[in-house]
N, C-alpha and C positions, 0 to 999 in steps of 0.2 A: 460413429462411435457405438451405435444402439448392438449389430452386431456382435463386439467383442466380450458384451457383459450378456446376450441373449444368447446362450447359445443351446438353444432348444427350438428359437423362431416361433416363442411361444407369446411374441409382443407385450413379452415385461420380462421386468427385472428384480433376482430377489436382489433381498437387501444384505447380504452376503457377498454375491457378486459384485452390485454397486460399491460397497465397501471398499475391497479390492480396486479398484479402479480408480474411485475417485479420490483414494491415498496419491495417486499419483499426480495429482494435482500439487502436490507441494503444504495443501492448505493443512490447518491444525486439525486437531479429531474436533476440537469444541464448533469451529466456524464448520464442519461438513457433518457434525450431528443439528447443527443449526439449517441446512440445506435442505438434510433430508426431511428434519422434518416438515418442513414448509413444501415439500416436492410429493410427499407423500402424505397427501390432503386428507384420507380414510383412514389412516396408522394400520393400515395391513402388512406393514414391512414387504410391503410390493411396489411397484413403478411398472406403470404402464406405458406406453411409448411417450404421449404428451407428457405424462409429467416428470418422465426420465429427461426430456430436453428442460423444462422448468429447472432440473437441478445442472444441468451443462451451463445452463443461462445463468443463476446462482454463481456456480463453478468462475465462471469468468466477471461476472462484479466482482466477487470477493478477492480474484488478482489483480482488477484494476484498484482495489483500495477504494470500491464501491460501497453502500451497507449491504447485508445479507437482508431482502425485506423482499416482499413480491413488491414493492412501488418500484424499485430496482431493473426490474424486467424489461422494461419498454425503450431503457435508457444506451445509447449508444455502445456501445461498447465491442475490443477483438475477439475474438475465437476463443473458448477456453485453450489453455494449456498443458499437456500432459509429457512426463516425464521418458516413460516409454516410446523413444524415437525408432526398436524394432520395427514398429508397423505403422503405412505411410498414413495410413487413416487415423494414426493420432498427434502428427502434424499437423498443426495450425497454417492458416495461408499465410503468414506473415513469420518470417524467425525474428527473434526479439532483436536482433541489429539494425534490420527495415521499420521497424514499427517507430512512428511515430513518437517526439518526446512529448509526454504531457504535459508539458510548463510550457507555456503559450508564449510567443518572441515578445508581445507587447508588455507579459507580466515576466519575460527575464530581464526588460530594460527596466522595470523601477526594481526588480531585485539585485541586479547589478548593482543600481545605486545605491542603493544600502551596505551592499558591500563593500564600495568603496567608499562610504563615509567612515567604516569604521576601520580605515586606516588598515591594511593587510599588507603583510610581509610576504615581499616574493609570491605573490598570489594567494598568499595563503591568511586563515583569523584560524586564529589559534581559540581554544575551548575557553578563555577567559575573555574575549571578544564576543564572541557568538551570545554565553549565556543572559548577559542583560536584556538581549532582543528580545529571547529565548520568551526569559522571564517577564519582561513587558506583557505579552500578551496574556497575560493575567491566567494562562490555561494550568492544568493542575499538572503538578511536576513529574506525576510518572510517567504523564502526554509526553511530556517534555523531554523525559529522557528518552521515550520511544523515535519521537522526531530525529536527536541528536544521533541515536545509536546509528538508526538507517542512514539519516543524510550522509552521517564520516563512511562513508561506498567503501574505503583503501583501508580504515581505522586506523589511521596514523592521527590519530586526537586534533585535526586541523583539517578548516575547510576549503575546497578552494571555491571559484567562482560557481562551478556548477553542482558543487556538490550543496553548497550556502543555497543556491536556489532550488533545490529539492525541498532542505531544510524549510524554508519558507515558505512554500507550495503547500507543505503538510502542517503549519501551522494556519493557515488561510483554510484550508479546506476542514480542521478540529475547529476553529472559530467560527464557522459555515454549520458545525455540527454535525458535518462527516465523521465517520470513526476513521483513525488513525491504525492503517493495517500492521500486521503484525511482523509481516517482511514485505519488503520491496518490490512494487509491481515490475515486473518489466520494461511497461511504459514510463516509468517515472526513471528508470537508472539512464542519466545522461548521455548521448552517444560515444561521449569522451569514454567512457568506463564500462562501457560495452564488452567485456571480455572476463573469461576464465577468474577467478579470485577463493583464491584457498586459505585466508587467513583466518585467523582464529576470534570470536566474539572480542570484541574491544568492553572496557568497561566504561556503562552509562555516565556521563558529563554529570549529568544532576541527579542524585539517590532520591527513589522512590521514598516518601515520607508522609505517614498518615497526614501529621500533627500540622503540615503547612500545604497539604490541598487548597485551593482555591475553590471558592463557591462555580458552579455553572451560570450562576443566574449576575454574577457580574463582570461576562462577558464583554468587552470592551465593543466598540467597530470594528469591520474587516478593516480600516485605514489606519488602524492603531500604530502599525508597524514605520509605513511609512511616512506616518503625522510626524513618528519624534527621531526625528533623524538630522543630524546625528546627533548618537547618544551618550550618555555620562554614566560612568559607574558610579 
């Protein structure tokens, strides 16, 4: 990568160049003004080679639905991603079709289960299904509609089995007190759904609403979900 933003070989990076580049990551300006400035530990709006990787490393938590934090660093994770497939060096080893799904097989059989407790049609829960769970886990509803937006992958307002286990994945990991990404990691899009999709923003299942946030601090168990199953509206 270092290369295509140095190009003086003068073993940094402004922050002009970076800029440029690390647009192509996908992420928002807010999470890659958050990058930088954690990668640029002096604020000289410079990067020098270590901590231009520091911000590649950043780069690629904040696609896996990582927090942006230096504790974040150490932590497993694939190859940043960039959008510029011109040049073979900013190919990641893996195309998001090979890449592993993050929803672990042991945690899609009790997600399954939940799914089919709550009775789905033709494979599918419809948005008046889903929200009770939703809302079960006591998290605050603009999460909530984050969750909903990304899991419906097709936004045909109904989920089917794997798209329910997405949904659920990202309410386990906001109760864990993970941030809840802003789009959908690669890793998490199901291998079912793995392809091309041009459809247009669906609108959020549950409206963002000051007046009925829930507290943080009365965070239920991670088991919450699957303690009350099945459930009642």
């Amino acid at each position: 990568f270092l290369p295509q933003v140095d190009s003086t070989n003068a073993g940094r990076v402004l922050a002009s160049d970076a800029a440029v580049f690390l647009k192509k990551s996908g992420l928002t300006d807010l999470v890659l003004g958050k990058i930088w400035d954690l990668a640029d530990t002096d604020g000289k709006g410079i990067l020098n080679k270590q901590e231009f990787f520091v911000a590649l490393r950043l780069v690629a938590c904040a696609q896996n639905g990582l927090d942006v934090s230096l504790n974040s660093l150490n932590l497993p994770v694939p190859p940043p991603r960039f959008t510029d497939t011109s040049s073979p060096l900013l190919l990641s080893g893996t195309a998001s079709s090979d890449l592993p799904w993050a929803v672990k097989l042991e945690d899609k059989v009790k997600y399954d289960a939940i799914f089919d407790s709550l009775n789905p049609v033709n494979g599918l829960l419809s948005g008046d299904k889903v929200k009770p769970v939703l809302l079960n886990s006591k998290l605050p509803v603009d999460i909530l509609g984050r969750v909903w937006e990304l899991s419906d992958i097709d936004h045909d307002g109904m989920l089917d089995r794997d798209e329910f286990a997405v949904a659920m994945f990202l309410v386990y990991c906001a109760l864990e007190k993970e941030p809840v990404p802003m789009s959908l990691p690669a890793a998490l899009v199901p291998p079912s759904k793995r392809k091309p999709l041009s459809v247009p923003g669906a609108m959020p299942l549950i409206p963002s609403s000051t007046s009925t946030k829930e507290s943080h601090q009365s965070l239920p168990s991670v088991g919450i979900l699957a303690a009350k199953t099945p459930l009642t509206q």
